[in-house]
C-alpha positions as CSV (number, residue, x, y, z in Angstrom):
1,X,0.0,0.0,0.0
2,X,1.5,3.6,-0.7
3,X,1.1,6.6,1.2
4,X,0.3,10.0,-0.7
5,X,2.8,12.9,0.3
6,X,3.5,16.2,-1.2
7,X,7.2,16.5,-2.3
8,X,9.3,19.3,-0.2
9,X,12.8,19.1,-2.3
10,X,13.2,22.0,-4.0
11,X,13.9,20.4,-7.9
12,X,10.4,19.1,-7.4
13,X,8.6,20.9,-4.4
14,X,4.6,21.0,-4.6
15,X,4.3,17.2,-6.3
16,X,2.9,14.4,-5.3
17,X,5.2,11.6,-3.9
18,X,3.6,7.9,-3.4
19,X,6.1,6.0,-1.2
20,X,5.4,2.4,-0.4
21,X,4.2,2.3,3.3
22,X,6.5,-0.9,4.1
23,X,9.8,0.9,2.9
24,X,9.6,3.3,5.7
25,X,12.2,2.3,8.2
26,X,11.9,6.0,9.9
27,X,10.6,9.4,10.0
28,X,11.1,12.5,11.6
29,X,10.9,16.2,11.0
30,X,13.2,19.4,11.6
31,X,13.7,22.5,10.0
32,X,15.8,23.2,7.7
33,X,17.4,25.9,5.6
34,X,17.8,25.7,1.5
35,X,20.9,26.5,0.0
36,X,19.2,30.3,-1.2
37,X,18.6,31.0,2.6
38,X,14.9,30.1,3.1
39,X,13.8,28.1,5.9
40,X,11.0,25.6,5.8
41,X,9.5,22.7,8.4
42,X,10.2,18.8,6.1
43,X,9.5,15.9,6.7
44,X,12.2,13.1,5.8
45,X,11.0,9.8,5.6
46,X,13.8,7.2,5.5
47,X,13.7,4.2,3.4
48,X,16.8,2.2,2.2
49,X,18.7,1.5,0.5
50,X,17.1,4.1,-2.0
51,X,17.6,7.4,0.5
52,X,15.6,9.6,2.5
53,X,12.7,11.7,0.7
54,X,11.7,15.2,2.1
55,X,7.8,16.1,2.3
56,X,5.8,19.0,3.1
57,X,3.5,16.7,5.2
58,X,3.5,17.3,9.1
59,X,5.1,14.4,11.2
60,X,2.1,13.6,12.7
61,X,-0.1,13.2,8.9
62,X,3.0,10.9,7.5
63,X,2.5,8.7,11.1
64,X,-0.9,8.6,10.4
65,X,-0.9,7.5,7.2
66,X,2.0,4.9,8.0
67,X,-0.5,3.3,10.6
68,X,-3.7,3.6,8.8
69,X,-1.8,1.7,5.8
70,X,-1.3,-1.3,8.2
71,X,-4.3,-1.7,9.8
72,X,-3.6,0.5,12.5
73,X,-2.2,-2.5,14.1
74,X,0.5,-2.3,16.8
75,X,3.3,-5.0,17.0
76,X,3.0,-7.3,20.2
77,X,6.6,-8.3,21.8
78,X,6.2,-12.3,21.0
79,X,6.5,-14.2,24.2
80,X,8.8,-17.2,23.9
81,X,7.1,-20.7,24.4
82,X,7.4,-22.6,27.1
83,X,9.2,-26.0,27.2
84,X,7.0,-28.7,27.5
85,X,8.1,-30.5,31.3
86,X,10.0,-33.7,31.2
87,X,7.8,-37.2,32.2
88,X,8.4,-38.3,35.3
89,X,8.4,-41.9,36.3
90,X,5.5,-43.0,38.9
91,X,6.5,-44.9,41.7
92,X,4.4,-48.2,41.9
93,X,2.3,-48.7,44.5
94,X,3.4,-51.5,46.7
95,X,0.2,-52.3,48.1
């Protein structure tokens, strides 16, 4: 499933960007300031081994999307089986 961003580098600012939703390893957001001085809010969405794409998208609308693309679904830590016990002889009964 993709998510829909809006592009935030500056060779193709204001597009659309479709980034498949399981090739996002992280995201976060800063500001930052363009080589021509101007400061802007991005924010970068890391998936590799292809790089880290900017968007104009708030942090919290790219997480959104991100969870609403899987389901919403939170990963459970897995708990490790248990061992099944060893049989144990009976003592006979002597009577």
């Amino acid at each position: 499933m993709y998510i829909k961003l809006t592009n935030a580098t500056p060779a193709h600012k204001g597009t659309p960007l479709a980034i498949r939703q399981d090739m996002v390893i992280s995201v976060h957001h800063n500001t930052i300031v363009r080589d021509d001085g101007t400061v802007e809010p991005v924010t970068f969405l890391h998936c590799p081994p292809h790089g880290t794409w900017e968007a104009q998208d708030s942090f919290d609308s790219v997480v959104q999307q991100l969870n609403m693309a899987t389901g919403g679904f939170t990963v459970a830590p897995v708990e490790p089986e248990a061992k099944p016990k060893r049989a144990t002889r009976v003592k006979a009964d002597p009577a």
